[in-house]
Each structure stands twice: as structure tokens, then as C-alpha cells.
C-alpha positions as CSV (number, residue, x, y, z in Angstrom):
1,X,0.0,0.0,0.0
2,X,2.9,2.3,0.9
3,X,4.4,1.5,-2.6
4,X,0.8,2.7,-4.2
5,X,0.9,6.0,-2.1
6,X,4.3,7.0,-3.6
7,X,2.8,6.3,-6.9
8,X,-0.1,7.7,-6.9
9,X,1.9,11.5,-5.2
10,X,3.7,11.2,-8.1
11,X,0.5,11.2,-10.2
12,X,-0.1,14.5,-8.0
13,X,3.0,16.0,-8.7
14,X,3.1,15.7,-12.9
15,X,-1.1,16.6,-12.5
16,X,-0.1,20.1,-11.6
17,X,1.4,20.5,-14.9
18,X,-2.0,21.6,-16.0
19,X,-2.7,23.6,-13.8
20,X,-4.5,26.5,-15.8
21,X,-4.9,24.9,-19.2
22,X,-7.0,22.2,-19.0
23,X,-10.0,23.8,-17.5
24,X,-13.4,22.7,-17.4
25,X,-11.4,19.5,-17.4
26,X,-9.5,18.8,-13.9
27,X,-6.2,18.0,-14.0
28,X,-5.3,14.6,-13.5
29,X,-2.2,13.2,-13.4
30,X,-1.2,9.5,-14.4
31,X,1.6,7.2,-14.5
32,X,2.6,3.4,-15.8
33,X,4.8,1.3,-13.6
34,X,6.3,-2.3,-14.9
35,X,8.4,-4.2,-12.6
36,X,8.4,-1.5,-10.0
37,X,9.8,0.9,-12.9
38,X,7.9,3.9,-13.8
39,X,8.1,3.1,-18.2
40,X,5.7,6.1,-18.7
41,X,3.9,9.2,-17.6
42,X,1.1,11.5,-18.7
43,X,-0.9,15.1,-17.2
44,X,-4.5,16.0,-19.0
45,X,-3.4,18.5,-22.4
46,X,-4.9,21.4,-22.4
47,X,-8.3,21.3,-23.3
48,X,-9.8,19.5,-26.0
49,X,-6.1,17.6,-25.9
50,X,-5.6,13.8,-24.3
51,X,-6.5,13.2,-20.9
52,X,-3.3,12.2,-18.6
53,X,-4.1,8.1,-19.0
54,X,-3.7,8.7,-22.9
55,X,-0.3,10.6,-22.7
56,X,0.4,8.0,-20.2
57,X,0.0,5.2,-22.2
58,X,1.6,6.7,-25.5
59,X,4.7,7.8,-23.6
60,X,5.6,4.0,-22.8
61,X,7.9,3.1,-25.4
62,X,7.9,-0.8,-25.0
63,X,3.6,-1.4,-25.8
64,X,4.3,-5.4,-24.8
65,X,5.1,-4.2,-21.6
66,X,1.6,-2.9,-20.4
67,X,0.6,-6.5,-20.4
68,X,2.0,-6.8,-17.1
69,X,1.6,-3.2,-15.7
70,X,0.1,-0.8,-13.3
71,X,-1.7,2.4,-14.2
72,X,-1.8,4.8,-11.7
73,X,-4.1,7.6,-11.8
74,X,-5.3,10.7,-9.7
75,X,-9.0,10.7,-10.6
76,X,-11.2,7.5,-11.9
77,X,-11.2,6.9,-15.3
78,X,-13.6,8.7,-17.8
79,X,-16.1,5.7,-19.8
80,X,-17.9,8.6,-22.0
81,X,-17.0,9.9,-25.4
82,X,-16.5,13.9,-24.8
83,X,-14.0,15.7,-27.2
84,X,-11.8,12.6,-26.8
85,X,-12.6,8.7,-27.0
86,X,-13.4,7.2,-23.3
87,X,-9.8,6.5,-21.2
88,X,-11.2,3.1,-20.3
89,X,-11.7,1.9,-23.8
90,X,-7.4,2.7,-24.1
91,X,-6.8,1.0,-20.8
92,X,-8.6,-2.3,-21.9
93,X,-7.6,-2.0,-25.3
94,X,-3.8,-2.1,-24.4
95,X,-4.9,-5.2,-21.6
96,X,-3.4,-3.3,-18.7
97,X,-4.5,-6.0,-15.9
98,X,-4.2,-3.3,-12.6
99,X,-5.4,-0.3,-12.4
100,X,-4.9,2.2,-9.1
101,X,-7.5,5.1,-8.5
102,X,-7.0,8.0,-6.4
103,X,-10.2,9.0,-6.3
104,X,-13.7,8.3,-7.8
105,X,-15.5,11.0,-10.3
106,X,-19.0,11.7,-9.7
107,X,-19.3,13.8,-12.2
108,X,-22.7,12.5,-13.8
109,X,-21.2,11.4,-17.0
110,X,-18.8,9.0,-15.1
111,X,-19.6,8.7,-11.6
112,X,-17.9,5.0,-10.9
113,X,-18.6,4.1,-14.5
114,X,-15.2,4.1,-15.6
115,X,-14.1,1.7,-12.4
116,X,-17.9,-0.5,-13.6
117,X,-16.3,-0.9,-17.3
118,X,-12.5,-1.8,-15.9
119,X,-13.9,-4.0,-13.9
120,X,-16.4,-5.9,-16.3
121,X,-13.3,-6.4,-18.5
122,X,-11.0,-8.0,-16.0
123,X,-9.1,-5.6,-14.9
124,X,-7.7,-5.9,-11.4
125,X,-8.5,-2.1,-9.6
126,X,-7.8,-0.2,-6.7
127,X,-9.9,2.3,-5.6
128,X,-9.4,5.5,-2.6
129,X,-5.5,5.7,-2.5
130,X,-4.2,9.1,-0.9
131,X,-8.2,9.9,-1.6
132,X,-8.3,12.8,0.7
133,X,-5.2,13.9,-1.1
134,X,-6.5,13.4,-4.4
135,X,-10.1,15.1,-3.8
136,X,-7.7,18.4,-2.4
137,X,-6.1,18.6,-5.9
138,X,-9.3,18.6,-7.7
139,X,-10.6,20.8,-5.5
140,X,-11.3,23.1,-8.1
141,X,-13.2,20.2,-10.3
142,X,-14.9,18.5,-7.2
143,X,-16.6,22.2,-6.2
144,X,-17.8,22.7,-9.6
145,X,-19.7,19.7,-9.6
146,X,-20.5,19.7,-6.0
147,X,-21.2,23.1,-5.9
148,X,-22.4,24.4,-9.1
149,X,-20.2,27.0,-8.7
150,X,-16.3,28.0,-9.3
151,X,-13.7,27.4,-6.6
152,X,-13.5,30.9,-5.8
153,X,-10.4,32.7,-4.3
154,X,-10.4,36.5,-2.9
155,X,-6.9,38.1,-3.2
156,X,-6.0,41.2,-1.6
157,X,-3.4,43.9,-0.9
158,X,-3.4,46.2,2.2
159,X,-1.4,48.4,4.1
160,X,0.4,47.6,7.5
161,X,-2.2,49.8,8.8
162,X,-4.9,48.1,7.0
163,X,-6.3,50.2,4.0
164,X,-6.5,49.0,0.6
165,X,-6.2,52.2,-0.9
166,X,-5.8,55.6,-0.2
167,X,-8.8,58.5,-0.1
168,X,-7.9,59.9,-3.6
169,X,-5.7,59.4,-6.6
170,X,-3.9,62.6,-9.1
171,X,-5.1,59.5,-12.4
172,X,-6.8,56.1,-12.6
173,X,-3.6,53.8,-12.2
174,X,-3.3,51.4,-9.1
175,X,-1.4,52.6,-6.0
176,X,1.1,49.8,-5.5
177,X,1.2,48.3,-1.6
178,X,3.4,45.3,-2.5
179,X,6.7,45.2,-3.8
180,X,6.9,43.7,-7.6
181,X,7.8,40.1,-6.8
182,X,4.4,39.7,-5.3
183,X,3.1,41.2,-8.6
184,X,4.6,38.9,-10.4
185,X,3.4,36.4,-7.9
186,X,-0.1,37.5,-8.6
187,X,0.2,37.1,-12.6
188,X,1.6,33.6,-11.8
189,X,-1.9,33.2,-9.8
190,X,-4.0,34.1,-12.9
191,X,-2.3,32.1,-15.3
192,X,-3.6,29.3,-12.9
193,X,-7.3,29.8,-12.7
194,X,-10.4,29.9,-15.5
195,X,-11.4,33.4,-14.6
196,X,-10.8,36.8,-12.6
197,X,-13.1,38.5,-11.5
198,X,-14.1,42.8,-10.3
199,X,-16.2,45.6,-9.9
200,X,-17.0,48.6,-11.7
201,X,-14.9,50.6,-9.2
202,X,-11.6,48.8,-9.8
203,X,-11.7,49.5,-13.5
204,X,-12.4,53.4,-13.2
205,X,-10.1,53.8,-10.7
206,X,-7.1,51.1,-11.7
207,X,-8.0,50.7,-15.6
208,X,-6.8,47.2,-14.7
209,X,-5.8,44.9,-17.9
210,X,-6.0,41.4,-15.4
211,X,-3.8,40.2,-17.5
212,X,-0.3,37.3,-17.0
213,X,1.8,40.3,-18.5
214,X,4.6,39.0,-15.6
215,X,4.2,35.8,-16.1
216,X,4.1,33.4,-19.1
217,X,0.9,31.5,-19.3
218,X,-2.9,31.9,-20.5
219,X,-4.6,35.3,-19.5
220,X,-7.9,34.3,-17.6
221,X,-11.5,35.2,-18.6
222,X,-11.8,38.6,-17.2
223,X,-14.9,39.3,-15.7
224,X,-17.0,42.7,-14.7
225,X,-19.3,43.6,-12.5
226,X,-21.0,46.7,-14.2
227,X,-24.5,47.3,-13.5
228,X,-25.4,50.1,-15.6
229,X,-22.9,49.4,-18.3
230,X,-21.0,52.5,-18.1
231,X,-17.6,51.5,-18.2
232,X,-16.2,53.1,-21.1
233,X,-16.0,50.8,-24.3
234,X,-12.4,51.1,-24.9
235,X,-11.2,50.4,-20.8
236,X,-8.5,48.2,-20.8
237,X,-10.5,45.3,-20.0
238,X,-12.1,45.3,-22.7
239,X,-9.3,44.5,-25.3
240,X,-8.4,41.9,-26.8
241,X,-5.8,40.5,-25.1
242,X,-8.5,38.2,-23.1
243,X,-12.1,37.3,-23.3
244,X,-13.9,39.5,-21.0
245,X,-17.9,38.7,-19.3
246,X,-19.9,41.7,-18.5
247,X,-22.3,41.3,-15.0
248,X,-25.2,43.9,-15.9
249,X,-28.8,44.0,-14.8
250,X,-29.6,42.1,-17.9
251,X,-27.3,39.3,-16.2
252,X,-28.5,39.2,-12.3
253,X,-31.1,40.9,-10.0
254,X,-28.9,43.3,-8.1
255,X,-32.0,44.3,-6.1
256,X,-31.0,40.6,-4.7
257,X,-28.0,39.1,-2.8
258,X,-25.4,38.7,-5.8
259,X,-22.5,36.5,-4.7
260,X,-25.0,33.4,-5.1
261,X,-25.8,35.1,-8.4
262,X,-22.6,35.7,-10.1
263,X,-21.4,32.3,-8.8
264,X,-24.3,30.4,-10.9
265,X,-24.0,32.5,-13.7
266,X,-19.8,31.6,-13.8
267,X,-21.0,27.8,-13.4
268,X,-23.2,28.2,-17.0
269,X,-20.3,30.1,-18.4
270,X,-18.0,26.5,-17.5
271,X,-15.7,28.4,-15.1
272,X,-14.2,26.2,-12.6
273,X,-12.6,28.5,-10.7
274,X,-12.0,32.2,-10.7
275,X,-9.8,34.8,-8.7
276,X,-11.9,37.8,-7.4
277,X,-9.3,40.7,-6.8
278,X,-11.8,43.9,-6.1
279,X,-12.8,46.2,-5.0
280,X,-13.5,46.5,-1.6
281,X,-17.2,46.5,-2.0
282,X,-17.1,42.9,-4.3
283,X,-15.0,41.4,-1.8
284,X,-16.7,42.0,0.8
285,X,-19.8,40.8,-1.2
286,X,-18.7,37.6,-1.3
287,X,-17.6,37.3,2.1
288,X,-21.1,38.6,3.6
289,X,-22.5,35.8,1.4
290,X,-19.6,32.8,2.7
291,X,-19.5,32.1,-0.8
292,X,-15.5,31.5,-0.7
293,X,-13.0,28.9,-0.5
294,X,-9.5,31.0,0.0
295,X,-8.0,34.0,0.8
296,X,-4.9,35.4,-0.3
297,X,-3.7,38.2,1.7
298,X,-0.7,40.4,1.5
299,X,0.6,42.9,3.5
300,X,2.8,45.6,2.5
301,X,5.5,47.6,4.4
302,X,3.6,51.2,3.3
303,X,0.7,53.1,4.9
304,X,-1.6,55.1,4.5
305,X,-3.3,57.9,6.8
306,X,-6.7,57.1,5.3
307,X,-8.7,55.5,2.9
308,X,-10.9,52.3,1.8
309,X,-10.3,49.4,4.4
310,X,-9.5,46.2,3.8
311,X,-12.1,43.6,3.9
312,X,-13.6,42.0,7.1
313,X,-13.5,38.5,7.1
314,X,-13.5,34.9,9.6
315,X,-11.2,32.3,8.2
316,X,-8.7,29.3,9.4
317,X,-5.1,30.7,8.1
318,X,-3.3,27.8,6.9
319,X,-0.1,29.1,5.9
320,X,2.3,32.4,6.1
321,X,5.2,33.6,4.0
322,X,7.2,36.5,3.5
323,X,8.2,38.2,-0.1
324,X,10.9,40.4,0.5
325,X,8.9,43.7,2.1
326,X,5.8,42.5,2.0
327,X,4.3,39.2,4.1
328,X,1.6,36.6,2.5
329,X,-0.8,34.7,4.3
330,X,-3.5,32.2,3.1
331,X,-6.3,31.4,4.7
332,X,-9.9,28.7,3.9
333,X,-13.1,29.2,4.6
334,X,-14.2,26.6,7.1
């Protein structure tokens, strides 16, 4: 069993490869051992590319040799035909006779039909390895489904004294409280998730592009809160560098709670997951609501004598780290 825990953290480990291209799909991570000899590997492609067992299985240069092998997966095994053929139909094609599972998908299209079909054929499988484990690093995937909504994050900057921003601004360009590795930090962030997300404020005041422009990787769907639909036509998020959703009355009832809202609305749109990084007012909205699952906070080594305060907010910090000037701390939402 101890020998199928190492495997299946290194199915973790390649899985994060992903991270930010394979959305809808999760990120699963898979690898092909022989005679305790890993002989191949495989992470999902972005999407509409192989799934991780199908990279998997093609990276194994010796075919005979999956005759008398062990696939090791992080998430079960999809039986349906999506924009690629069904996983299973691959694993009992090539007659691999063990297969180890992380973690079930219940996801209605599979839901333990992929372990059903292995099964049916022969195969010999293993199911709930590291599972606690596994279900964390689909977190994204798992709230989706379980949810119907993104896994949402909240990211934030304030001062030492606890502002966000200061009373006014000379033009509409942000007023930096972190240093610029934690900006870069930030891009890194974005090119992980499906989506980020903020008010109307934040783009008359910041002109915000919410784009990876530190970082190499795929901008995120950009999306704006603006209720009236009097942002300016050629703001910055509105180019073309990214794909940008507009929130409006036409959207939600914003004589109702919106968090809920906006959440359901991002889970017909196929977002997974999404980063909301302001204002004030939309991060507070979501917090009044409980509709989050982190919180990324940084602090900076400025202050300011007054101005919009950070957000108030109850959560379980997990985890604290300092980058250069400024100190980050994550927190969940228990």
C-alpha cells in the first residue's frame, strides 16, 4: 500500500502541470509502472487535448510491456465519449490487468462508470488511495460539480495599517502596496485559474488589464461587475488581449444578494474557478454571502493615513510567507 501512495503523489505531482490549461477539465495526473519501474507518464493536455491516462499510455515506449503493468491515476477513469474517446476503452484495449484510483469522479457522466467498465473487462483495480489527497487537488473540479459554482479565491493587498487604498488618486492607475515580486506572484496566480473576477470601481479607478503580463501563461477570462454598463467601451478590459464577461442588470437581479448570483451565472459560463481581486465593496460581497473557498492576503511595508479598508473577514489561516517587504498569508473558509 505504501508502494501505491508513492505512486499515486507522483501522479499528484506531474497533475499540476496543468494547472490552468485544462479547464473545465480537472487536472489529472497519471503514470505506468512495470516491474516497480515507472516506463511512462502522462498530465491531462490542455483542453480538447488527451487526458493524462492517454499521454500516459503513449509515452511507454515498449507497448508489450503494459501486459504486465500498473496504471496509476489521480481521478477515476472517464467511460464517456467527450471531445476525446473514453480513457477506459485505451486501458482495456492495451490489456493493462491493474489499475490504481485516487479518487472516484462523480461527475454524472462517469460517476464509478469508468471503475464499472474496468472492472467488467478483468481488470484488477484499486480504488481511494491518498483519496483525501487526491479530492484536495481537484478541488477546483470536485466544487464545480458539487457546488455548481467556481472554486473561488479572494486576493487582496493592504497596508500595515490596514487600507487597501488611499482616499484619492492625481489619475486612474493602481497605487502599489506590494513590492513587484508579489506582482509577479499575482500574474503567476491568474495564469492558474479559468477566470478573474471585479467591480465597476476597480476598472475606473485602476483601468486594470487582469492580464499574466509577468508571467508566461494563458490570461484568464476577465470578468466585470458593471451594472449600468457604463464602463467606457475602450477600458483596458475590454481588449483583446483576453475574453472579458460583462455582469449587468440584464445578467442578475442586483436588487437581490449577488455572490449566489454571479457564482451560478460563472458555473453556466463552464468556469471552474475564478480569482476575485476587487474592489472592496465585491470582496466584501462575497464574504457577507460565505460564498468563498480561499483567501490570499498580502501585507505591505507602506501606509496610508486614510482611505478604503481592507475587507472584514473569519477564516482558518493555513499558511504564512514573507516576499521580501511584504508578508503573504492564506487562509480557507471553514
Amino acid at each position: 500500500m505504501r508502494q501505491h501512495d508513492t505512486y499515486i503523489k507522483r501522479c499528484i505531482a506531474i497533475a499540476k502541470n496543468g494547472l490552468g490549461s485544462t479547464a473545465p477539465n480537472p487536472m489529472v495526473g497519471s503514470i505506468i509502472v512495470h516491474n516497480n519501474l515507472i516506463i511512462g507518464e502522462g498530465y491531462t493536455s490542455a483542453y480538447g487535448g488527451n487526458h493524462a491516462e492517454v499521454n500516459a499510455i503513449n509515452s511507454v515506449e515498449n507497448k508489450a510491456l503494459l501486459k504486465a503493468a500498473t496504471l496509476y491515476v489521480t481521478l477515476e477513469p472517464c467511460s464517456h465519449f467527450g471531445k476525446t474517446p473514453p480513457c477506459c476503452d485505451l486501458i482495456i484495449k492495451n490489456n493493462i490487468p491493474k489499475v490504481v484510483i485516487g479518487c472516484t469522479d462523480d461527475n454524472a457522466l462517469v460517476a464509478g462508470k469508468g471503475i464499472a467498465k474496468l472492472k467488467a473487462s478483468g481488470c484488477d483495480v484499486s480504488v481511494g488511495i491518498l483519496e483525501a489527497e487526491c479530492k484536495k487537488h481537484h478541488k477546483r473540479f470536485f466544487t464545480f460539480h458539487h457546488k455548481k459554482r467556481p472554486y473561488i479565491i479572494l486576493k487582496w493587498a493592504k497596508t500595515k495599517n490596514g487600507y487597501l487604498s488611499p482616499p484619492t488618486k492625481d489619475n486612474n492607475e493602481p497605487v502599489w502596496i506590494t513590492n513587484s515580486y508579489s506582482r509577479q506572484l499575482v500574474h503567476k496566480w491568474r495564469a492558474e485559474e479559468q477566470a478573474i473576477l471585479v467591480g465597476t470601481n476597480t476598472v475606473f479607478e485602476d483601468s486594470p488589464n487582469l492580464t499574466v503580463r509577468d508571467w508566461t501563461g494563458k490570461n484568464p477570462i476577465r470578468v466585470v461587475i458593471d451594472k449600468d454598463l457604463k464602463l467606457p467601451k475602450d477600458a483596458s478590459v475590454f481588449n483583446s488581449d483576453a475574453k472579458t464577461l460583462v455582469i449587468s442588470e440584464t445578467t442578475i437581479d442586483f436588487k437581490m444578494p449577488i455572490a449566489r448570483q454571479i457564482a451560478t451565472f460563472l458555473h453556466t459560463e463552464q468556469i471552474n474557478s475564478v480569482i476575485i481581486e476587487g474592489g472592496a465593496k465585491t470582496l466584501q460581497t462575497f464574504i457577507n454571502e460565505n460564498l468563498w473557498d480561499e483567501a490570499r492576503v498580502f501585507t505591505g511595508a507602506s501606509t496610508f493615513e486614510n482611505g478604503t479598508k481592507a475587507p472584514k473577514f473569519q477564516g482558518e489561516q493555513i499558511s504564512e510567507e514573507k516576499i521580501k517587504t511584504d508578508t503573504l498569508r492564506y487562509y480557507i473558509n471553514t
